[in-house]
C-alpha positions as CSV (number, residue, x, y, z in Angstrom):
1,X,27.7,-12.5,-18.1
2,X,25.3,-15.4,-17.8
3,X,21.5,-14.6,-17.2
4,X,20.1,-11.4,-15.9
5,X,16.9,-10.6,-14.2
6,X,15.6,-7.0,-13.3
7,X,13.2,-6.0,-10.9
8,X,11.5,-2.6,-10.6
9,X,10.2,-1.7,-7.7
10,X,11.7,-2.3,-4.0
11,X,7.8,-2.4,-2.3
12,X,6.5,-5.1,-0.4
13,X,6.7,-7.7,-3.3
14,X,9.3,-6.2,-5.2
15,X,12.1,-6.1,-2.6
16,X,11.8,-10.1,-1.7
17,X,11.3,-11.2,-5.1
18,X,15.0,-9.9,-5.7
19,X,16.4,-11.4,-2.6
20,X,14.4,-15.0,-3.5
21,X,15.4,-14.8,-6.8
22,X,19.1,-14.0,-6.4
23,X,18.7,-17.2,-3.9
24,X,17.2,-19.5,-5.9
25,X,18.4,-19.0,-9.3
26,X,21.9,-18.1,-10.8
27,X,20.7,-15.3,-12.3
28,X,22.5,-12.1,-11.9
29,X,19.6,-9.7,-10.0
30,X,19.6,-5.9,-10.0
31,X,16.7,-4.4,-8.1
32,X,15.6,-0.7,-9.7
33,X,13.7,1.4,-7.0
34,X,13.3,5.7,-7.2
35,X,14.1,5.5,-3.3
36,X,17.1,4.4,-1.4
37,X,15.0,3.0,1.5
38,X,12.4,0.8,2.4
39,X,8.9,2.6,3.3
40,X,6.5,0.4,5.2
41,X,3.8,2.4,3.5
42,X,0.9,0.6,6.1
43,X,2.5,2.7,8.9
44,X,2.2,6.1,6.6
45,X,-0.8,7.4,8.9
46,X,1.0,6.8,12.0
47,X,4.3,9.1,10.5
48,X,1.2,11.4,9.7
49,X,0.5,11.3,13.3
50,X,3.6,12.2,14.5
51,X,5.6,8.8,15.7
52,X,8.7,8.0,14.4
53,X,9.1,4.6,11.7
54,X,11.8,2.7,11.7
55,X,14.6,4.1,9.2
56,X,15.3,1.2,6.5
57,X,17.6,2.1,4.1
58,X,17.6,-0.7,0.9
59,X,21.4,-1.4,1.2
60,X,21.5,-2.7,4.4
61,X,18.2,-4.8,3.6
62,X,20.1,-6.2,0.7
63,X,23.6,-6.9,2.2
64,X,25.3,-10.1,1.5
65,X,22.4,-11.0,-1.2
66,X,24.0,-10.5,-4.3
67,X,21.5,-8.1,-5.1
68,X,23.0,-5.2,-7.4
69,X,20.3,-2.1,-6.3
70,X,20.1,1.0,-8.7
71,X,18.4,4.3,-7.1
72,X,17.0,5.8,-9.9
73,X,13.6,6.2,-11.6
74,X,12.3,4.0,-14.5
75,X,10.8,6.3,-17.5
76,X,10.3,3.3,-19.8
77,X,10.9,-0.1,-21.0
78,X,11.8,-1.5,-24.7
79,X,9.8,-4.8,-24.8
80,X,11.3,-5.3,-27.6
81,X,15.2,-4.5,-27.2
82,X,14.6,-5.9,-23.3
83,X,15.3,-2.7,-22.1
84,X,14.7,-0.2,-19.7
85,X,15.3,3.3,-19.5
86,X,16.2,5.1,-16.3
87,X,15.9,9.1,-15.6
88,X,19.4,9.3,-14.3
89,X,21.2,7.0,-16.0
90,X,24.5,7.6,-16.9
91,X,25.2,4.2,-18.4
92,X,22.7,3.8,-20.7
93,X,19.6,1.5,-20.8
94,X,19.6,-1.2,-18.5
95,X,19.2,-4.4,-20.5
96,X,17.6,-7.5,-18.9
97,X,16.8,-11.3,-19.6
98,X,13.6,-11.6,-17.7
99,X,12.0,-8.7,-16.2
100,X,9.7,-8.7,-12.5
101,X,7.0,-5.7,-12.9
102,X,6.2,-4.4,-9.5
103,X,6.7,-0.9,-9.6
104,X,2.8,-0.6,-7.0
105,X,0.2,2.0,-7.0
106,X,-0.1,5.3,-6.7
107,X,-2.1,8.1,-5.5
108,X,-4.8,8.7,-8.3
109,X,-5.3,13.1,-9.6
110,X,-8.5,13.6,-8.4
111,X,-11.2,15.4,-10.7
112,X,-12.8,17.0,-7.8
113,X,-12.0,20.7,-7.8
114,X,-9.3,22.3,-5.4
115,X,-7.8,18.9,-3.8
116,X,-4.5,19.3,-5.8
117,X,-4.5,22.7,-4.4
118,X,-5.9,22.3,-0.7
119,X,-5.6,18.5,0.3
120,X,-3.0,16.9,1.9
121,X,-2.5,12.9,1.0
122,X,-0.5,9.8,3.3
123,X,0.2,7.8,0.3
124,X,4.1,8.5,0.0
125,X,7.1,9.2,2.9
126,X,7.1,12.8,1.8
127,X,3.7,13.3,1.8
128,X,3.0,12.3,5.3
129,X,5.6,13.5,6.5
130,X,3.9,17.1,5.2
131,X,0.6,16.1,6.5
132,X,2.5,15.6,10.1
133,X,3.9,19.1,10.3
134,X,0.4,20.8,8.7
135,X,-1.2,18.9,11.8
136,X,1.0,20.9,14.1
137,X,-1.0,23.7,13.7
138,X,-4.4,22.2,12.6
139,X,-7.3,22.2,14.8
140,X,-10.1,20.7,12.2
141,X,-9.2,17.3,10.2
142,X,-11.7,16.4,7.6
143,X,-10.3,12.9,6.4
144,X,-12.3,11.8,3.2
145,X,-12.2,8.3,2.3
146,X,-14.0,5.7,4.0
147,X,-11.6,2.9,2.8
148,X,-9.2,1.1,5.0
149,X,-6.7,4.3,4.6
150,X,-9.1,6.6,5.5
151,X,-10.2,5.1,8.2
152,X,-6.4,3.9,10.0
153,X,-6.1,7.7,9.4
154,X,-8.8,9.0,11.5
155,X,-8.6,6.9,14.3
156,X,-4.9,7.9,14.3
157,X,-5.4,11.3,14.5
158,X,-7.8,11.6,16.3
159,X,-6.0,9.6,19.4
160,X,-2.8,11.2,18.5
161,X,-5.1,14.7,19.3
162,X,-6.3,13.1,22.5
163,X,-3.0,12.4,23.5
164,X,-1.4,15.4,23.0
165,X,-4.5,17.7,24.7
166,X,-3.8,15.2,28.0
167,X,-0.1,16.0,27.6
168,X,-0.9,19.7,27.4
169,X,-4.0,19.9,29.7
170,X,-1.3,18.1,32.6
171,X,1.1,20.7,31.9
172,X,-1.3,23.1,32.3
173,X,-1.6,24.5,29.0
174,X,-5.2,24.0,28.7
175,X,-7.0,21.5,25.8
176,X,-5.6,20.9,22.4
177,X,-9.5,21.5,21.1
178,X,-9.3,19.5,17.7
179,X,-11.2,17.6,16.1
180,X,-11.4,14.8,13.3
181,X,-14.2,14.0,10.6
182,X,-14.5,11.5,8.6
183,X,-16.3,11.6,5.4
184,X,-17.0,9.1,3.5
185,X,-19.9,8.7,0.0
186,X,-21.4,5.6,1.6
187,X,-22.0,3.9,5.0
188,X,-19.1,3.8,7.4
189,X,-17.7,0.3,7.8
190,X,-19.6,-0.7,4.5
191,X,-17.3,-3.8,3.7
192,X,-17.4,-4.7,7.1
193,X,-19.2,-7.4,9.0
194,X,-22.0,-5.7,11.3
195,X,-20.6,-6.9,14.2
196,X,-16.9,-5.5,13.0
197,X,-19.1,-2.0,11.3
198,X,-20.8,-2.1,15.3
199,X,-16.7,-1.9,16.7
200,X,-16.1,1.1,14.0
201,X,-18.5,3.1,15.1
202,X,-17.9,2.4,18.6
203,X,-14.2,2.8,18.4
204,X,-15.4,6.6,16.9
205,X,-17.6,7.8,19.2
206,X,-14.5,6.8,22.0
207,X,-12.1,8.7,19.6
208,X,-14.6,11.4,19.3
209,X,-14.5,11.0,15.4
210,X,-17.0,13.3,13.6
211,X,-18.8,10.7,10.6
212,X,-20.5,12.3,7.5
213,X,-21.1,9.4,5.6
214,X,-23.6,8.9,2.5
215,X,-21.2,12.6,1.4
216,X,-19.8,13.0,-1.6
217,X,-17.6,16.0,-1.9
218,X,-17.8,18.8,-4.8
219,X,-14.6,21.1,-3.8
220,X,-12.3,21.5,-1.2
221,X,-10.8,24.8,-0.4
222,X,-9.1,26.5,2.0
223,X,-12.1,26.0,4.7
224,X,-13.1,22.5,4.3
225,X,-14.9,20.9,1.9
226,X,-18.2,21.8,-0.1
227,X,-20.5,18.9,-0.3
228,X,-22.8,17.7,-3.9
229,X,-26.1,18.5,-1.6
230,X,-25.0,21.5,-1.0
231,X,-23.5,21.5,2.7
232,X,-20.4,21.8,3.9
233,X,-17.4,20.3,6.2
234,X,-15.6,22.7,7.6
235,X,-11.7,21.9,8.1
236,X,-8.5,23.7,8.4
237,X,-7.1,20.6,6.8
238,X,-7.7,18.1,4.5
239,X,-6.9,14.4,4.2
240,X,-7.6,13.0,0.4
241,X,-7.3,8.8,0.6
242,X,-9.4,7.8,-1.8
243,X,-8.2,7.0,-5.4
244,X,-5.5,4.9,-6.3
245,X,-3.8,4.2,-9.9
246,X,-0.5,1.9,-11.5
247,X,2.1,3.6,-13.5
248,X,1.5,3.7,-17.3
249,X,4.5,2.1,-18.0
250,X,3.0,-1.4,-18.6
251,X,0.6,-0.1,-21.1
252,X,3.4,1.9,-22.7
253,X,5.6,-1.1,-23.0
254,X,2.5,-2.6,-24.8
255,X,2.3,-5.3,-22.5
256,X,-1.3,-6.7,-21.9
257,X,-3.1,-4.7,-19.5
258,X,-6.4,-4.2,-17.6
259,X,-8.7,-1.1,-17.6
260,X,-7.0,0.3,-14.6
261,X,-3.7,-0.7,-16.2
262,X,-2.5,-3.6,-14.3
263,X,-0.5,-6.0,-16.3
264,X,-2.5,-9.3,-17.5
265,X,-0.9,-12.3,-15.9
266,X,-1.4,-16.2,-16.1
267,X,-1.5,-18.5,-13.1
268,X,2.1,-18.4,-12.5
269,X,2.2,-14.4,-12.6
270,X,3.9,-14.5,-16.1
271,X,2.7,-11.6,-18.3
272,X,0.3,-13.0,-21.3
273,X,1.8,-11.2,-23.4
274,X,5.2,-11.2,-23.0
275,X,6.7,-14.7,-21.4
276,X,9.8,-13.2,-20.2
277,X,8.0,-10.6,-17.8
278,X,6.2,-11.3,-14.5
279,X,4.1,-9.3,-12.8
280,X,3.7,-9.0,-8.9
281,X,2.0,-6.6,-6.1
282,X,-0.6,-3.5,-7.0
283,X,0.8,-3.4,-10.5
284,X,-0.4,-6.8,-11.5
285,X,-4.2,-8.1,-11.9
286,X,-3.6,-11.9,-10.7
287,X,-7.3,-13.7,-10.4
288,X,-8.2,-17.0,-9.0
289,X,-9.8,-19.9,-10.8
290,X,-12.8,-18.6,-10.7
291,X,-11.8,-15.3,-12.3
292,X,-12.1,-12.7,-9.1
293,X,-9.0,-10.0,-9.8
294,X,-7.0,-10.1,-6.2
295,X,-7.5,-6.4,-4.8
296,X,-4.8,-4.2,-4.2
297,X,-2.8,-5.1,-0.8
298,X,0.2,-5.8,1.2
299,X,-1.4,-9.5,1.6
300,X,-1.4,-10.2,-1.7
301,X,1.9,-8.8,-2.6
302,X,4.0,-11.5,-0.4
303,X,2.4,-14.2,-2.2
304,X,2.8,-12.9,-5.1
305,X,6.3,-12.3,-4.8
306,X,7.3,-15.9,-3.2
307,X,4.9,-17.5,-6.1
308,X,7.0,-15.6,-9.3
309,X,10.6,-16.7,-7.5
310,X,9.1,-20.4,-7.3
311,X,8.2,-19.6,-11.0
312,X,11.3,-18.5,-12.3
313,X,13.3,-21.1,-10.8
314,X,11.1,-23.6,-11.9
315,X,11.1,-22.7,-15.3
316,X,14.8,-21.8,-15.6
317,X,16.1,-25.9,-14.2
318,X,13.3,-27.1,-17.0
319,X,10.3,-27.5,-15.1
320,X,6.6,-26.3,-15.4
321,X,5.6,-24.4,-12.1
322,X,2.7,-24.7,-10.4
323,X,-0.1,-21.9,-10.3
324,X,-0.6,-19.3,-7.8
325,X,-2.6,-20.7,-4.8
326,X,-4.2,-17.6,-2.5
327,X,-7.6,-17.2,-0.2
328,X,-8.4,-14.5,1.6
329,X,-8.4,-14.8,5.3
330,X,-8.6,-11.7,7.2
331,X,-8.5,-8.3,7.2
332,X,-6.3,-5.8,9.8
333,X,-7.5,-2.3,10.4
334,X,-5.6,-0.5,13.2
335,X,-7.4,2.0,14.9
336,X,-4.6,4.0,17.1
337,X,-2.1,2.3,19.0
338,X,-4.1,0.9,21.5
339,X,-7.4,-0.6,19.5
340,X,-8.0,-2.7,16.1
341,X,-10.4,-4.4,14.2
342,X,-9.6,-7.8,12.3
343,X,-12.6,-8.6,10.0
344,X,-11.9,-12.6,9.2
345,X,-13.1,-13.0,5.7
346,X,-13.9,-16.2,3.7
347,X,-11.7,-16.9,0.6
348,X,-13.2,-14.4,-1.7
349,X,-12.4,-11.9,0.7
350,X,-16.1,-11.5,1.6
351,X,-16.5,-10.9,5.5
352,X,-17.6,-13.4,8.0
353,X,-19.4,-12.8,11.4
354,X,-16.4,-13.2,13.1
355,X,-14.1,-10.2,13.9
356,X,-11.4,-9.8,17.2
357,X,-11.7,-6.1,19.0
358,X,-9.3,-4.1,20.7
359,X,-6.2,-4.6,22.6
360,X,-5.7,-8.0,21.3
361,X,-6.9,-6.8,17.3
362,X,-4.2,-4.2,17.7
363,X,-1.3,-6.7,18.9
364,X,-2.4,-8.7,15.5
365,X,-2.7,-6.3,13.4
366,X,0.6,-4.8,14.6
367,X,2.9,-8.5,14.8
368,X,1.6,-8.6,11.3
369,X,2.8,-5.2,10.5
370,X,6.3,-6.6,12.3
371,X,6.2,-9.8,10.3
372,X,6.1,-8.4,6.7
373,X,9.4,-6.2,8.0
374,X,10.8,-9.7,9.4
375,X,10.0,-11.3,5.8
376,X,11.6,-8.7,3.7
377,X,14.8,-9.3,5.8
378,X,14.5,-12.7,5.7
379,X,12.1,-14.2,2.6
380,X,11.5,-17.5,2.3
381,X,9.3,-19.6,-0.2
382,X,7.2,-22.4,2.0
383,X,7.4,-25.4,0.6
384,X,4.9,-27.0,-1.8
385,X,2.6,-29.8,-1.9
């Protein structure tokens, strides 16, 4: 039946690495995801919000590829029989010659009391889409989490409110009246140039976002949250974006693994522990050459995936590839439709002076949003030097 290569996990890395490697190899390719569809997961906060994404089903994203695509759910892999076992399977184990890891992240259990029971997350389709019809009858948002997620999610919301009171206020219904907070343990916009923190802060204030920063929250109930010192947030809704974990799979499989559980990979993304595994997107803990782990991130996973299908296809026609080659350039934060914030960054993804506001931020970040949708339909590897 000749070679076979599995992937698991249709995200933004895992879902081109099939279609490169069914292109450039003549390897059979089967491509395990637990969904049938696409999910652009950087656009969650705007489903949240109540606007419509694109519907993207995996077949049609894979016709004409050769790519077999199995919907089902991986429960665990056989390192040793090179095997992997699927919660619906009715065929038994599916067996593979070289395996791609890039089954993501997660959102993280939280050991802060009552979120499981009171908080809503934006991490999955489903859960936003149960955030957006709680927010249909939510006046008070108290989004905590003052990373990159928590803050798209704000600004979101809080112009999506806007919005709708102008809507209701010029059909004579009167003002929506809601309101968004934002809290957040340390400084708003900490990671953040000042002059791109400066735009934040700005950009709230025009929103009318409500900032507790420096917070860190003890319990959330049904009222809001109760804060460590003692105060408290109050919110007929909560927004939990902070925490985010890999599936225990890896370290199951005994493959070499990091603290947080991402698999150990050499320069060329191969596992250092098992050669015929690779390891691409949130899953895997790629570093540079002078050791910094790449974070976590839709710009990192693209890369990833085009350098393991250069890899493979090196390797399998007898040649040695070269390693991974990456620097940091920028940073896209969308705040609303209408308003962004791209924080240029030097290669270690440390931020420069130098940031772009506004209309023109939001047509960036937004043609990039549009591009990695363009390169999952059509993936290509550039061409090396």
């Amino acid at each position: 039946m000749g070679l076979h290569i599995v992937v698991l996990g249709a995200g933004y890395a895992g879902l081109a690495a099939a279609k490169l490697a069914a292109r450039w190899t003549d390897a059979r390719v089967t491509l395990v995801n637990a969904e049938d569809r696409f999910v652009q997961r950087v656009r969650l906060h705007q489903l949240a919000a109540g606007e419509p994404l694109p519907d993207l089903p995996l077949a049609r994203l894979l016709r004409g590829t050769g790519v077999r695509l199995v919907v089902d759910r991986v429960t665990g892999i056989d390192a040793a029989s090179k095997t992997v076992d699927l919660a619906g399977a009715a065929g038994g184990p599916l067996r593979y010659d070289l395996l791609i890891y890039a089954l993501g992240s997660q959102d993280a259990p939280s050991p802060v009391l009552g979120v499981a029971e009171h908080a809503y997350r934006v991490g999955t389709l489903e859960q936003a889409a149960r955030l957006r019809e709680r927010l249909a009858v939510s006046r008070t948002v108290a989004v905590v989490g003052g990373g990159l997620t928590g803050i798209e999610t704000a600004a979101e919301l809080a112009e999506s409110f806007a919005a709708d009171a102008r809507r209701k206020g010029a059909a004579g219904a009167g003002p929506a009246g809601r309101t968004v907070r934002l809290v957040t343990g340390g400084a708003l916009g900490a990671a953040l140039s000042r002059p791109g923190a400066d735009h934040l802060r700005r950009t709230f204030d025009r929103l009318g976002v409500e900032v507790r920063a420096d917070a860190r929250v003890a319990a959330v109930d049904a009222d809001g949250l109760l804060l460590e010192d003692g105060g408290r947030v109050a919110a007929d809704t909560v927004v939990w974006t902070t925490g985010f974990r890999v599936p225990d799979l890896a370290r199951q499989a005994g493959f070499a693994v990091d603290e947080d559980g991402r698999v150990l990979v050499d320069p060329t993304l191969r596992s250092v522990s098992h050669p015929e595994v690779y390891a691409i997107g949130d899953a895997a803990a790629p570093r540079t050459p002078d050791g910094q782990v790449l974070r976590m991130a839709c710009a990192t996973s693209i890369p990833a995936a085009q350098q393991a299908a250069r890899a493979l296809a090196a390797r399998l026609s007898g040649r040695e590839p070269r390693p991974l080659r990456f620097r940091y350039a920028l940073q896209c934060i969308s705040l609303g439709r209408r308003d962004g914030l791209i924080q240029f960054v030097n290669g270690d993804d440390s931020p420069r002076e130098r940031v772009l506001t506004g209309r023109k931020a939001a047509f960036v970040k937004e043609a990039v949003v549009r591009g990695t949708v363009l390169f999952q339909r059509h993936p290509t590897i550039p061409a090396t030097r």
